[in-house]
C-alpha positions in Angstrom: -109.4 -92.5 -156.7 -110.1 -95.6 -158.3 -112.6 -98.4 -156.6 -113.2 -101.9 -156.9 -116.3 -104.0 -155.7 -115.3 -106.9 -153.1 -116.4 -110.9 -154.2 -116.7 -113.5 -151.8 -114.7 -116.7 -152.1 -112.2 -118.8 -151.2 -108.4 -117.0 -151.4 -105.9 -119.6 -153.2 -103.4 -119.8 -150.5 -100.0 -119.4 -151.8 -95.9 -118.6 -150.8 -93.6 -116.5 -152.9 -90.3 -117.9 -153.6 -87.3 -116.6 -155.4 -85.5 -119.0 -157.7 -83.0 -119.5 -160.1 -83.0 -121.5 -164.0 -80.6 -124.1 -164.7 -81.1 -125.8 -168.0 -81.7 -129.4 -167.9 -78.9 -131.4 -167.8 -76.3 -128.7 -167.7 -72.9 -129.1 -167.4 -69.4 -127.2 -167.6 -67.1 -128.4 -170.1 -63.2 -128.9 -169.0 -60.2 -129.9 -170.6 -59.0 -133.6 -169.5 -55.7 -133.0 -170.6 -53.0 -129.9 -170.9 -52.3 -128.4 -174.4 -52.6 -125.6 -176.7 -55.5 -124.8 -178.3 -55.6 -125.6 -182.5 -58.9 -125.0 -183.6 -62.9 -123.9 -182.0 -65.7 -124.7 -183.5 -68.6 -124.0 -181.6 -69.6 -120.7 -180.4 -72.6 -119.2 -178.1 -75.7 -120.5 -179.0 -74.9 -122.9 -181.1 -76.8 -126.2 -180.6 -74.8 -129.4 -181.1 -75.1 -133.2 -180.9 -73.8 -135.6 -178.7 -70.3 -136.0 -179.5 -69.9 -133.5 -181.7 -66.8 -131.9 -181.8 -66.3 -128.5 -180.1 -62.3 -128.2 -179.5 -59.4 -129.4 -181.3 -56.0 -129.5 -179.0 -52.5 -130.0 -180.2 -52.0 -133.6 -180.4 -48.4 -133.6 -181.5 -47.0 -134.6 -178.6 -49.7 -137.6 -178.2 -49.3 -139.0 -181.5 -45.6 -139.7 -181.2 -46.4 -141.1 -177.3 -48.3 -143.3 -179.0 -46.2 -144.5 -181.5 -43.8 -145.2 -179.0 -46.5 -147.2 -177.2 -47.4 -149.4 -180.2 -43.5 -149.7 -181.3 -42.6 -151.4 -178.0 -45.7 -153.6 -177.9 -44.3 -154.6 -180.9 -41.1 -155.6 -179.7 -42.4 -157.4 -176.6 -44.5 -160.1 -179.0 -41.2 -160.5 -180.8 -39.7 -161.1 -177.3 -42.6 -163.7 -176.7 -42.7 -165.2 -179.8 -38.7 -166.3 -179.5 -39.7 -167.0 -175.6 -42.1 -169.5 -176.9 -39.7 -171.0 -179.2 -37.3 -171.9 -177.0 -39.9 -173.4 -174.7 -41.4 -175.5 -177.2 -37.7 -176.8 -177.8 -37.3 -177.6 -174.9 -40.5 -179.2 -173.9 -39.5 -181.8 -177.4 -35.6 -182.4 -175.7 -37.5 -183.2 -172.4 -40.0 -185.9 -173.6 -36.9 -187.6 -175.7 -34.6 -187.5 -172.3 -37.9 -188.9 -170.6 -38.0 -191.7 -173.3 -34.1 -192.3 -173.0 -34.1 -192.2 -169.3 -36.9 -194.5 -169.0 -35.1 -197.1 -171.1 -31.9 -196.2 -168.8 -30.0 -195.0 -171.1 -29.5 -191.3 -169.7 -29.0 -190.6 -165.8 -31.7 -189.0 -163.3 -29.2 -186.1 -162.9 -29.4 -185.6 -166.9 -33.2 -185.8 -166.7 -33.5 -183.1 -163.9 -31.3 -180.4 -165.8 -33.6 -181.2 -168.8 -36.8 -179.9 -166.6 -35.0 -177.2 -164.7 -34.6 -175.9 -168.2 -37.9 -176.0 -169.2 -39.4 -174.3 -166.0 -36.9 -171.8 -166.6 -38.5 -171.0 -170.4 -42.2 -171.4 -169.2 -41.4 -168.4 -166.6 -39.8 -166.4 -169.3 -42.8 -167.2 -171.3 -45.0 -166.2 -168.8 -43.3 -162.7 -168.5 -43.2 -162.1 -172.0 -47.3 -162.3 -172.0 -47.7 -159.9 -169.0 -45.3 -157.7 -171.0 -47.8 -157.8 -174.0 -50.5 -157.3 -171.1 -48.8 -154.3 -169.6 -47.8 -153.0 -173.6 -51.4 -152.6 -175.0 -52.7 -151.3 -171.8 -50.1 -148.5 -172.4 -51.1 -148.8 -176.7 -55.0 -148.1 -175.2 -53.6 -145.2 -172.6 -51.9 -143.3 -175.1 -54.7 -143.7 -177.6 -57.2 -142.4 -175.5 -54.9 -139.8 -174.4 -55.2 -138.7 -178.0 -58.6 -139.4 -178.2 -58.8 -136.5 -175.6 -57.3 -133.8 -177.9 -60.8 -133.3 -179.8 -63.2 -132.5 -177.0 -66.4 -133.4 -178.0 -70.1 -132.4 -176.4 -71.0 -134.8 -173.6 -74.9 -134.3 -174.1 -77.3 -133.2 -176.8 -77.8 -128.8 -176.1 -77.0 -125.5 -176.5 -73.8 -124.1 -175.7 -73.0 -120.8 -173.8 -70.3 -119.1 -171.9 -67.7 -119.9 -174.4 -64.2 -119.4 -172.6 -61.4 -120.6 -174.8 -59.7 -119.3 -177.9 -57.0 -120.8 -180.7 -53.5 -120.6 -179.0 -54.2 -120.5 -175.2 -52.9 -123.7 -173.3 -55.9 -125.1 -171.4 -55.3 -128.0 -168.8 -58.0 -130.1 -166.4 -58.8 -126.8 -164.8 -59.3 -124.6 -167.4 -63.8 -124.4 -167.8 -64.2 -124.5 -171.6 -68.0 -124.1 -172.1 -71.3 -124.7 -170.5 -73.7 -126.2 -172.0 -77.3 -127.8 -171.5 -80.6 -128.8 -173.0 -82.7 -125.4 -173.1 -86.1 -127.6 -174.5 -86.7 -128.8 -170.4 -85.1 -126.4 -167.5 -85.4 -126.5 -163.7 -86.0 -123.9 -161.2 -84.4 -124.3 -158.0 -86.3 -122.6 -155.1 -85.2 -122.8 -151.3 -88.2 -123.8 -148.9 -87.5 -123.2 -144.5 -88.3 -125.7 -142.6 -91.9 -124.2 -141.8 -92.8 -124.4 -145.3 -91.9 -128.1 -144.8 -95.5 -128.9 -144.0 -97.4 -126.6 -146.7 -95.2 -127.2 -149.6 -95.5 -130.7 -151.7 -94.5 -132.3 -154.9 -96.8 -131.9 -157.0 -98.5 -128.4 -156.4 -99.2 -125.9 -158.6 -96.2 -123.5 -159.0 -96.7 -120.3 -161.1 -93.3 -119.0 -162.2 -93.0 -115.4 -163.4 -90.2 -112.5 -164.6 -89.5 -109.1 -165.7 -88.7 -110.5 -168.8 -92.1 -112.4 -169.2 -94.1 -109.1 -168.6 -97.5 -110.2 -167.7 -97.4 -114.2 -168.6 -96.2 -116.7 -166.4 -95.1 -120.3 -166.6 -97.2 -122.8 -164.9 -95.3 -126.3 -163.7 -95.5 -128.0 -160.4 -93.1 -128.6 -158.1 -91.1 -131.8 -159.1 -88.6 -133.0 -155.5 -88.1 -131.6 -152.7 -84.7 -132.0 -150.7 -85.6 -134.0 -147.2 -81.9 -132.5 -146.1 -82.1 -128.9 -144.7 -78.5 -126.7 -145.3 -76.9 -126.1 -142.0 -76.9 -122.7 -141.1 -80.1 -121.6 -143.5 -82.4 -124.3 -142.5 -83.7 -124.0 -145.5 -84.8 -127.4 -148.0 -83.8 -127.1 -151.2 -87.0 -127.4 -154.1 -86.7 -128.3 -157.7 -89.8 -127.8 -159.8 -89.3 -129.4 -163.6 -90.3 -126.9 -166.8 -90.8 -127.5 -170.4 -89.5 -124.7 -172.2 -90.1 -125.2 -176.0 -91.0 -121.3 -176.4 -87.6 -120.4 -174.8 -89.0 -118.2 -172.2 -87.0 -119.0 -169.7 -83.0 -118.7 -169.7 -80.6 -120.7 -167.6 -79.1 -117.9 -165.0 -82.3 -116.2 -165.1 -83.7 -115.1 -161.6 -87.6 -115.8 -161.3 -90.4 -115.3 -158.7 -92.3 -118.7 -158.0 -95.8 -118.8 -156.5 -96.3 -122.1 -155.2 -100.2 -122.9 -154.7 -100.4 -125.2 -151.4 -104.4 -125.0 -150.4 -107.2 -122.4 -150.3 -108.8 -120.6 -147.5 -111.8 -120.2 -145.8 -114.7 -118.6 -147.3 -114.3 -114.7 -147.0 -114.7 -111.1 -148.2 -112.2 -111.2 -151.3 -110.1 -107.5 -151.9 -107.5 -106.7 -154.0 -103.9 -106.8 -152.4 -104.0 -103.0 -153.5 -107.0 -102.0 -151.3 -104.9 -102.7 -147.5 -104.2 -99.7 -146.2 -102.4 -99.3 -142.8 -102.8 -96.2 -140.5 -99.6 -94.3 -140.4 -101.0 -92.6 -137.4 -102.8 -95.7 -135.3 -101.0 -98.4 -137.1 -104.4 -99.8 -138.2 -104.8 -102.0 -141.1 -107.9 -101.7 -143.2 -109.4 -100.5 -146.5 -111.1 -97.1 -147.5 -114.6 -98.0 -148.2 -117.3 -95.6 -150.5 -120.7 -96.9 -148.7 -123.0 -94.5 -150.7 -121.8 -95.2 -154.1 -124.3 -97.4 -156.2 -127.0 -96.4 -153.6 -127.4 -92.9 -153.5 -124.5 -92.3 -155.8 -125.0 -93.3 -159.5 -121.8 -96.0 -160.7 -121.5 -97.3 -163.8 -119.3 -100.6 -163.7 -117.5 -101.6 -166.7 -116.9 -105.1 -167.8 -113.6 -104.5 -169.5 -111.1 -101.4 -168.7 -110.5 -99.2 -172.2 -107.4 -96.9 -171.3 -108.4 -94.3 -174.0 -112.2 -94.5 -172.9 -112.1 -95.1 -169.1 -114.8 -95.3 -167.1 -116.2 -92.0 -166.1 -115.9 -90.5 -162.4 -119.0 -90.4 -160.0 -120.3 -87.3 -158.4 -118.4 -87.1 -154.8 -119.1 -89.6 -152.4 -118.3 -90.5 -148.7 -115.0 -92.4 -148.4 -114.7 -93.7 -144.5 -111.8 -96.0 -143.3 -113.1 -99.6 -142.2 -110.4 -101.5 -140.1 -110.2 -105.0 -141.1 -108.7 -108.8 -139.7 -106.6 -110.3 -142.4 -107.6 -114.2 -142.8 -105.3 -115.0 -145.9 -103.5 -113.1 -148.1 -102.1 -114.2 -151.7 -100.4 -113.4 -154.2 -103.3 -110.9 -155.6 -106.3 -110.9 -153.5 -106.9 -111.0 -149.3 -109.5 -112.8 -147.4 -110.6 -110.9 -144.9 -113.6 -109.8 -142.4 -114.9 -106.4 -141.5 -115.8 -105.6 -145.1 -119.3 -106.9 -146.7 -119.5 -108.7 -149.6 -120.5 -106.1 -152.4 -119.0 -103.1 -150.6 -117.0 -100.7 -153.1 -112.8 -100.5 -151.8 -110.5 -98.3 -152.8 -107.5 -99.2 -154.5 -105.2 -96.1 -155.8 -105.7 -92.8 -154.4 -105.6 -93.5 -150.1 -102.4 -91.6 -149.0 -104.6 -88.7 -150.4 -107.3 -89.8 -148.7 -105.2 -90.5 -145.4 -103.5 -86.8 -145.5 -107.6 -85.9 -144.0 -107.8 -85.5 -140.1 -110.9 -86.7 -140.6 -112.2 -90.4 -140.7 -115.1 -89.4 -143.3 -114.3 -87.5 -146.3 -115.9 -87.3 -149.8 -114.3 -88.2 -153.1 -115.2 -88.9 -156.5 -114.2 -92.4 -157.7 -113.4 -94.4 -160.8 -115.0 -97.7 -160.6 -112.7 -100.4 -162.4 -112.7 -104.1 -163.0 -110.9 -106.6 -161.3 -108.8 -107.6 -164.1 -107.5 -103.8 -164.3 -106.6 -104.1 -160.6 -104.5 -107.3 -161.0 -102.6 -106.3 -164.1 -101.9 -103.6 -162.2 -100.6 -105.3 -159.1 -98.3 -107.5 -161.6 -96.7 -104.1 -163.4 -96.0 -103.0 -159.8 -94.7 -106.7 -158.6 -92.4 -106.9 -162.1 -91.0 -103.4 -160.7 -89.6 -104.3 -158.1 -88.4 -106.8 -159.1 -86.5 -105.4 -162.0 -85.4 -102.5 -159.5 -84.2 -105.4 -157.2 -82.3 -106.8 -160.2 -80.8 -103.2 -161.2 -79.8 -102.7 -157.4 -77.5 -105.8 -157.3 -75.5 -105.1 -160.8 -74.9 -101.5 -159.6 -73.8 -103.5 -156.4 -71.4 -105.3 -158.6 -70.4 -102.9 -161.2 -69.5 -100.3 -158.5 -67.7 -103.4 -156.3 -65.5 -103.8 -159.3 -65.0 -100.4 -159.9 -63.6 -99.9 -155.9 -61.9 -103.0 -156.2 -60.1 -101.3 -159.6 -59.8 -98.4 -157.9 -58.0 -100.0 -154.9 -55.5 -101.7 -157.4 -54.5 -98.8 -159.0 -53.9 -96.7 -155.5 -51.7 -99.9 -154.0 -49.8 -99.9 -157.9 -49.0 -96.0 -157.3 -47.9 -96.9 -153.7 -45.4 -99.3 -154.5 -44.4 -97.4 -157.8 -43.7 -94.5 -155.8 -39.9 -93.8 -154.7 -39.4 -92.3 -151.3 -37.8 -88.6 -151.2 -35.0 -88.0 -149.2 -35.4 -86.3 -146.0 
């Protein structure tokens, strides 16, 4: 069995969260109009300016819309230009008949007609401007329209999940790419409503992953969500990361340990020491009272795995219930135990298969950083066989779901015998 010697302290308190990577700023790329695809030129990974080009669409169809635009703006000026002609004609004939009839020598009558005429021409003036309005707003529609044909990157990042090729017609529903800046990502964690009042921007928030093996991202959390999701009642947490080493992967599923206070003081223990009873359903630790008294121990700063520690002559190992005060993510607070008493940490459901409550074993005394390390391996275990667990879940969900196509396809294939 292996043993570790119990510290006082205060336990960091902490809550584990599960979360998910989004890069910064990311975004799915669609099409903004329909067309067939000419040309790609970015692929996964690549990393690309604003506005660079990614896609280049057939623009056929848009170039000659537009010509079409411009060729009728061009004919409504004409038709303004000759509007304003014949107003300006007729503005000169009225101020003569004005002249003529002031001096009497035309009628009222004649004078009227002469006005009618040019109220007529200033409202076909008039039109022929809105119709030079309405033209360009079409020239601007049609250019913009070919403007679209090249889509270009919206933001500044990588791209990913590439999901067009040259010749497939894509339209505004068709998801193109998704990109984002992978230099700054966010972790999106989901926080009940009684985490509410231990969990604040701000805290410390230590994310880890399979991937990561023993390091771990430190960031705090950045916003929390004062809306809970109906049904859930859960908050929704964002927590802000710089990722210039690329450690972290939008998609990637992470375990956050958000650091909201610290305990009392207490008797510190590994995680890996509590032990409950199968028979009494008891919680406590195996404890080796003699060693370093009667029984020689020689404690080792540092754990060599080629030259561990030896093993001491055998000792009594007794089971000490214990109350649980805090618990982290790594160590326990807790009372029952002394400070400086020696716990045991691999090796009790050998110890437990003894009727009795006092046995004797020989024991490995190790360091706490050995411990930990350990306690990490067995954390980024499960987690990876969580992760293993739900793509079997999928793979064999498709696989039925295949499997189910196929049978209903042999149904209906099938021709009925006669009877």
């Amino acid at each position: 069995m292996e043993v570790v010697r119990t510290i006082s302290g205060a336990l960091p308190l902490e809550k584990r969260l599960s979360g998910t990577v989004r890069a910064e700023n990311q975004v799915v790329i669609y099409s903004e109009i329909a067309a067939p695809v000419l040309r790609v030129v970015a692929e996964d990974g690549d990393y690309v300016r604003q506005g660079q080009p990614l896609v280049y669409l057939r623009d056929t169809e848009y170039r000659e819309q537009l010509r079409q635009a411009e060729a009728s703006l061009q004919a409504v000026i004409a038709q303004s230009r000759q509007s304003e002609a014949v107003l300006n004609e007729l503005r000169g004939r009225l101020e003569r008949t004005r002249e003529l009839a002031a001096k009497q020598f035309l009628s009222e009558q004649e004078l009227q007609a002469i006005e009618a005429q040019v109220n007529s021409a200033e409202a076909s003036y008039q039109q022929a401007q809105a119709s030079i309005e309405q033209a360009r707003a079409t020239v601007e529609e049609r250019e913009e329209a070919l403007r679209r044909t090249v889509i270009r990157a919206p933001i500044s990042g990588h791209i990913g999940q590439r999901n067009v090729e040259v010749g497939m017609r894509v339209d505004t529903g068709t998801r193109l790419y998704t990109m984002g800046d992978l230099t700054n990502v966010r972790v999106s964690v989901a926080i009940t409503d009684e985490m509410l009042g231990q969990i604040t921007e701000g805290q410390t928030a230590l994310i880890s992953a399979p991937s990561l093996g023993e390091r771990f991202v430190r960031a705090e959390v950045s916003r929390i969500s004062p809306f809970l999701q109906a049904g859930s009642f859960s908050a929704n947490a964002e927590i802000d990361v710089s990722n210039d080493e690329g450690l972290l992967r939008p998609g990637m599923f992470v375990t956050v340990d958000v650091h909201y206070g610290e305990s009392q003081q207490a008797t510190l223990i590994p995680v890996a020491a509590l032990y409950e009873d199968p028979n009494s359903g008891a919680l406590g630790v195996f404890t080796a009272p003699l060693l370093g008294e009667e029984i020689p121990v020689e404690m080792p700063e540092t754990f060599d795995e080629e030259n561990p520690p030896p093993i001491s002559e055998p000792t009594l190992v007794t089971f000490q219930p214990i109350n649980v005060l805090a618990q982290g993510r790594e160590m326990a607070g807790v009372q029952g135990v002394g400070v400086g008493e020696w716990v045991v940490t691999i090796g009790q459901n050998l110890l437990s298969d003894r009727q009795d409550r006092e046995v004797e074993a020989r024991a490995r005394p190790i360091p706490w950083e050995r411990v930990v390390s350990l306690q990490r391996l067995q954390d980024q275990d499960l987690l990876r066989e969580f992760m293993q667990r739900q793509q079997e879940a999928a793979a064999n969900f498709g696989k039925t779901e295949s499997a189910d196509s196929a049978a209903r396809d042999t149904t209906v294939g099938q021709t009925p015998s006669n009877p």
